[in-house]
PAVOGU-432871 format. One record per residue (C-alpha): residue in three letters; y, x negated, z negated. Coordinates in steps of 0.001 Angstrom, whole numbers, plus 524288, in hexadecimal, padded with zeros to 5 digits. Layout:
// PAVOGU-432871
AlaYXZ;...
This chain:
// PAVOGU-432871
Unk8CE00AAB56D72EE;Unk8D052A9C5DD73B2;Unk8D639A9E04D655E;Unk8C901AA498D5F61;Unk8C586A9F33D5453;Unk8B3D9A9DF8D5391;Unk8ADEAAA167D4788;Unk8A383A985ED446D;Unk89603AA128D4175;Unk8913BA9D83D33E8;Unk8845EA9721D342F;Unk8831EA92BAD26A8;Unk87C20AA04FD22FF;Unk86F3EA9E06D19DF;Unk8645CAA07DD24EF;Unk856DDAA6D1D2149;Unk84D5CA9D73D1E0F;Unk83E8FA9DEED2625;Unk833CAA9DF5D1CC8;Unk82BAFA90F2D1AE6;Unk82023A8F73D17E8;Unk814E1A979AD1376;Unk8101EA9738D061B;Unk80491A9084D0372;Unk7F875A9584CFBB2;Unk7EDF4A89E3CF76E;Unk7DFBDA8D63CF97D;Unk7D670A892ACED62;Unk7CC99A80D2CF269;Unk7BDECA81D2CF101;Unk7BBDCA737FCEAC3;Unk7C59EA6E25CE333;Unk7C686A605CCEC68;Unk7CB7CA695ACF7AA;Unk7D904A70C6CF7A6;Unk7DC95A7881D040A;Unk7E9BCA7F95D0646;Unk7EFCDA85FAD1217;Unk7F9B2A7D7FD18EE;Unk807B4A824ED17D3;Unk80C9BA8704D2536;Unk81A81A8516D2671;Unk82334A8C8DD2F26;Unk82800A83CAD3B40;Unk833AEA7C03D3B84;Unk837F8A825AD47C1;Unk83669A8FCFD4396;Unk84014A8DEFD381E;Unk849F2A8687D402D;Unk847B1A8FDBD4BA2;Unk84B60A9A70D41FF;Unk857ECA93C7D3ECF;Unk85B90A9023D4B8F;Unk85AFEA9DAAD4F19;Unk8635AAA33ED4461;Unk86B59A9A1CD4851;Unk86D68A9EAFD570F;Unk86D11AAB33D51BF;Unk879DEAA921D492A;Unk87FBBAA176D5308;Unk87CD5AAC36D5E88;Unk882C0AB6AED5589;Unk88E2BAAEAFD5253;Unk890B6AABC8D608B;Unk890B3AB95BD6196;Unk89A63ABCDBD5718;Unk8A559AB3BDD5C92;Unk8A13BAB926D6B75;Unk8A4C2AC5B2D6550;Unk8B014AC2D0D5C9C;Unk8B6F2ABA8ED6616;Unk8B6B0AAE98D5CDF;Unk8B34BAA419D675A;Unk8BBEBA99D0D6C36;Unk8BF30A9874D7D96;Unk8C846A8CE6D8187;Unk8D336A8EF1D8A13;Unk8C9DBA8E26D94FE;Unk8C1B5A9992D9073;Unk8B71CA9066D8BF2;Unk8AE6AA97F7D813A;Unk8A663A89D2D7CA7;Unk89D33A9266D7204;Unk89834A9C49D7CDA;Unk8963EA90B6D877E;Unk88DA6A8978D7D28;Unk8866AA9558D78F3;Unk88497A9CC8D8405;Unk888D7A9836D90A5;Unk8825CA8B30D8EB0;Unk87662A910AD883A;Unk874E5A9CA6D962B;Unk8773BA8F9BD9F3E;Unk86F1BA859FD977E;Unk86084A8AA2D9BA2;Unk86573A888ADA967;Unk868ABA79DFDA669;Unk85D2CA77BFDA13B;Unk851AAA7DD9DA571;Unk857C5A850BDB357;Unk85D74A7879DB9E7;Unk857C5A6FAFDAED8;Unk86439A67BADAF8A;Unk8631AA58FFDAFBD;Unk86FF5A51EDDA959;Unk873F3A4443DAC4F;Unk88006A3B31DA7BF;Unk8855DA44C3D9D8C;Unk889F6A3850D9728;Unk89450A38D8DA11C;Unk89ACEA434CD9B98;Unk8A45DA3FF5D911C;Unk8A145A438CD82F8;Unk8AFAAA4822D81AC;Unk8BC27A4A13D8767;Unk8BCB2A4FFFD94D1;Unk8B6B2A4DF2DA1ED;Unk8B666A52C1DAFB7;Unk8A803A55B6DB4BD;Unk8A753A5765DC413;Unk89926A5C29DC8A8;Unk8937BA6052DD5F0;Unk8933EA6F3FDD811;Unk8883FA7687DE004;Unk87F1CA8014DDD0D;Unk88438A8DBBDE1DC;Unk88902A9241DD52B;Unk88DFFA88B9DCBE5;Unk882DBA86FFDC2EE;Unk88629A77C2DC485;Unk8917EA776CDBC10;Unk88A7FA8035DAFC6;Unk87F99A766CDAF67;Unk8888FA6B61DAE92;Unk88EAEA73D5DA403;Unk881BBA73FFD9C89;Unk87FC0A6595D9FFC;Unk88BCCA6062D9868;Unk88AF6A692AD8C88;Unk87BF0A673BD89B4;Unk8797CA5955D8F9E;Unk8881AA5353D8A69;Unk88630A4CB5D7D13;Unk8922DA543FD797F;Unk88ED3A604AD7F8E;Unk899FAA61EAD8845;Unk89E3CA6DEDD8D68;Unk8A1E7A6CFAD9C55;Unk8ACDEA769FDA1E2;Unk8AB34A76A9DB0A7;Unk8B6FFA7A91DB839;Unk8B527A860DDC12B;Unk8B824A8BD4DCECA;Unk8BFF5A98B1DCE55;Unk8B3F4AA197DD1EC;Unk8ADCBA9EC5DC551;Unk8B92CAA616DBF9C;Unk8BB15AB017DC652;Unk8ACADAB533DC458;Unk8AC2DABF6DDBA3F;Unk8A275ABAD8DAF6E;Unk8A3A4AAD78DB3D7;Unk8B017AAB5CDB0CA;Unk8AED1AAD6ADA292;Unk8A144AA64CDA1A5;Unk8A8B8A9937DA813;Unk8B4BBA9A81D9FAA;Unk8AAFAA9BB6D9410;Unk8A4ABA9000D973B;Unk8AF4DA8772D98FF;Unk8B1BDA8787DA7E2;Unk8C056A87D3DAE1D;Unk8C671A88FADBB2B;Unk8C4BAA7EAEDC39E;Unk8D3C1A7944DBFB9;Unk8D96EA6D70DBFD1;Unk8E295A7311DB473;Unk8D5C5A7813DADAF;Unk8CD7EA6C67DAF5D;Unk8D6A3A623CDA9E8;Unk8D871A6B06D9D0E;Unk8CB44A6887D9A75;Unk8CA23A5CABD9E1E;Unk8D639A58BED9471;Unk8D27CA6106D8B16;Unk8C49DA572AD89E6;Unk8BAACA60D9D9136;Unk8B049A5D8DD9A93;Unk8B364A6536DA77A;Unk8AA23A67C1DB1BF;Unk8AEF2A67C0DC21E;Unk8A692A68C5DCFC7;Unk8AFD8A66BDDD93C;Unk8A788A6BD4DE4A9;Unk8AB01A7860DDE81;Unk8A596A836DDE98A;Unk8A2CDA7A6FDF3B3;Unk899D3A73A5DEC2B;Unk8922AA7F29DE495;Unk89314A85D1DF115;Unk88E40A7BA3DFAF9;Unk8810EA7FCDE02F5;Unk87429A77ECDFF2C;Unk87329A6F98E0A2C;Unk880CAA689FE04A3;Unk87AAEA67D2DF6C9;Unk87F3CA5A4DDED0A;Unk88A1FA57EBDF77C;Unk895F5A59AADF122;Unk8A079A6049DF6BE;Unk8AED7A5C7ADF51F;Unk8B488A59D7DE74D;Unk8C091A6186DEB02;Unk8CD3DA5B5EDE9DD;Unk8CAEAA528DDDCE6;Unk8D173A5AF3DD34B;Unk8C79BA5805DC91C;Unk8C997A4A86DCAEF;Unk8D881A4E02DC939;Unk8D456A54CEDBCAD;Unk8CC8EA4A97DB534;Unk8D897A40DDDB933;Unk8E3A7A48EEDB1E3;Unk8D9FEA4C20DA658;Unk8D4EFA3D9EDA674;Unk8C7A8A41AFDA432;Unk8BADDA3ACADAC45;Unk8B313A41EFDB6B7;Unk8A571A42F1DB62C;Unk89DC7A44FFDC2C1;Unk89140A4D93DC12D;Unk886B9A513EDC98B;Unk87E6BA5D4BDCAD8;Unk87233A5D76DD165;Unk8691DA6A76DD1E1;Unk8750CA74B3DD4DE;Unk87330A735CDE386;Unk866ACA7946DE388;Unk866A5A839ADDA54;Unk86BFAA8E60DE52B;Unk86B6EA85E2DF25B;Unk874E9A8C87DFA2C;Unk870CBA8E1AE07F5;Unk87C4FA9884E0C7F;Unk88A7AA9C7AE0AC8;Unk88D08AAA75E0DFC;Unk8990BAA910E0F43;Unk89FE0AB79DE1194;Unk8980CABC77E061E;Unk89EA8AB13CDFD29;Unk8AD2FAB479E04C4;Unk8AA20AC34DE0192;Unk8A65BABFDCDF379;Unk8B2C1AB667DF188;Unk8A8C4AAAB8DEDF1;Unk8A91CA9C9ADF3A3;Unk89A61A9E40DF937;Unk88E37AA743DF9BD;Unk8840BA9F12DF825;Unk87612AA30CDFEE3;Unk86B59A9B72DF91E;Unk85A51A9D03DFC29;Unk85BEDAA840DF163;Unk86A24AAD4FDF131;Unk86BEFAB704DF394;Unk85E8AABA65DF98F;Unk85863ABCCADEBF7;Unk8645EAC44BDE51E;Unk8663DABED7DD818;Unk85A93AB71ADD6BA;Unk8614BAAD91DE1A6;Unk86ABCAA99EDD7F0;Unk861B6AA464DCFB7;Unk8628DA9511DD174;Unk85747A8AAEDD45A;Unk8541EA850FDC87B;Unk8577CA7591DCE4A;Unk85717A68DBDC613;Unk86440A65AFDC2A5;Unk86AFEA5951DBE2C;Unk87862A5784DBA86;Unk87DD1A48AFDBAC1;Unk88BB2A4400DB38C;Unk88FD3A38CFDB9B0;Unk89907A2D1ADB4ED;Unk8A6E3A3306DB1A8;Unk8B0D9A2F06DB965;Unk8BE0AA2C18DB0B4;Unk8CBE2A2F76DB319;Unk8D342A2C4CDA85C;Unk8D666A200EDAE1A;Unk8DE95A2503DB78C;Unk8EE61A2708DB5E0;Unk8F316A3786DB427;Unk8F89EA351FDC3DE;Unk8EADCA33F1DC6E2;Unk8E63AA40F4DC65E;Unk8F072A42F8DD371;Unk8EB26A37B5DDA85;Unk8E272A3DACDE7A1;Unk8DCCFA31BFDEA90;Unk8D5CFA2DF8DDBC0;Unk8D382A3E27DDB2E;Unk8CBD3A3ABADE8AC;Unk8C578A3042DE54B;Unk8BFF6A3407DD699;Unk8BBD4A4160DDBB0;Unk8B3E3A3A51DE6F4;Unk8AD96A307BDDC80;Unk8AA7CA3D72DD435;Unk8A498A444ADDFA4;Unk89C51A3793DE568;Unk896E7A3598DD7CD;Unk892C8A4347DD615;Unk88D34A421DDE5B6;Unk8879DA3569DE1F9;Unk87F0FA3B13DD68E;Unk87BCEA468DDDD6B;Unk87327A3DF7DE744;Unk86D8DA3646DDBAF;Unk868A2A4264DD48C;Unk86427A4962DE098;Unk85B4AA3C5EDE31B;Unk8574CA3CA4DD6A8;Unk853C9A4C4BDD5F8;Unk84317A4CFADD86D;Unk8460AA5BCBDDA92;Unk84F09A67DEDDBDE;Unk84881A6EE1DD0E2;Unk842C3A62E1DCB42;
């Protein structure tokens, strides 16, 4: 699969042309001093370039098609399929960005044009809606357009269906082996250290970050030399406000929690829907390593201290766009 070869759909086909204009007929006049004629009417610009535009997505959709189907598509090593993220994936989860959450970015400048970088975000939410946003944030909002591959617990891939949607869209195991291949090999990777405990954390507790975990990620970034940048999500919290943990029901279904919310599971399926909050997602200042010498990625102390600076800036911009929020939905 990784050694498929794409065949590029030819485009350069002679399209059918949209008629113009009608043809004019000139009225005779009663007195020769006076001429009349009806006015040409044109056909409007946008018709003609909507026509175009749509044979265009036409060709495209069937050629998209024809390499689904023939198997002439390219996947990294990873399982990363880049053409169906951009064309569908991005397209199903782009509506929700926009006009669900209606998704405010903020210091995307932060985020290096190339080479790669460690993102570290806050996690909450219930289900991890957090980190596909920021997903859609760096590819549509990043001069570049960037494509973001978030590292991921081991539920994610042991869910059937799941599984192959993350691996399509360029997510990993939550490695330090995996992680650092990116990173070296010039991607942007995406980590919430707060993993369960922070996605999973009941509403009262909501924008107080849990623990960062041991500081592997800092660890990470050190050996790849590659900076950290801190971002902030504000708008998950709310979206399911968890307000119980039945916890034999998660034991009995092998998950980390069962989250009971003011509509889940009282209304069935339509308590999974999520509040349509305000959201705003912040990139702060990176923070560089590649100052440091290779023995520093096995130093405790610096792995201490830089993933406390990376969790008190995140903390520290949480506050400042909470004050700054007029409204939940708002």
């Amino acid at each position: 699969m990784a050694d498929a070869k794409v065949i590029p759909f030819d485009e350069d086909r002679p399209r059918r042309r949209i008629a113009g204009a009608r043809r004019v007929r000139a009225v005779p006049a009663p007195a020769p001093a006076e001429e009349a004629a009806e006015p040409a009417v044109a056909e409007p610009a946008a018709v003609k370039s909507g026509g175009v535009d749509w044979d265009r997505r036409l060709a495209g959709g069937l050629a998209f098609l024809r390499r689904r189907v023939t198997g002439d598509y390219e996947v990294d090593e990873f399982g990363y399929d880049k053409e169906l993220t951009d064309q569908v994936l991005m397209s199903l989860m782009r509506p929700l960005f926009d006009k669900y959450f209606r998704v405010e970015v903020k210091g995307i400048e932060n985020i290096p044009a190339e080479g790669g970088a460690l993102i570290v975000a806050n996690h909450s939410g219930t289900l991890p809606l957090d980190g596909l946003m920021m997903q859609v944030a760096v590819h549509d909002h990043h001069p570049a357009q960037r494509h973001l591959r978030l590292l991921a617990a081991d539920l994610v891939f042991m869910l059937p269906v799941v599984n192959e949607l993350a691996r399509k869209a360029g997510h990993t195991l939550a490695c330090s082996e995996d992680a650092q291949r990116l990173l070296e090999a010039g991607e942007l990777v995406g980590v919430m250290p707060e993993g369960f405990k922070g996605i999973g954390k009941p509403f009262g507790d909501r924008y107080k970050l849990q623990r960062f975990g041991r500081g592997g990620f800092v660890s990470t970034a050190l050996r790849a030399g590659t900076p950290i940048v801190p971002c902030s999500i504000v708008g998950a919290e709310e979206i399911y406000p968890m307000v119980g943990n039945a916890k034999t029901v998660a034991r009995l279904l092998g998950i980390p929690y069962f989250p009971i919310t003011p509509t889940f599971p009282w209304l069935g399926p339509l308590g999974a829907v999520p509040l349509p909050t305000k959201w705003t997602i912040q990139f702060g200042q990176p923070i560089a390593t590649d100052g440091y010498p290779p023995e520093a990625a096995e130093d405790p102390m610096l792995m201490f201290n830089l993933t406390d600076e990376v969790r008190e800036q995140i903390q520290h911009t949480l506050y400042k766009l909470l004050v700054q929020r007029r409204s939940v939905f708002f």
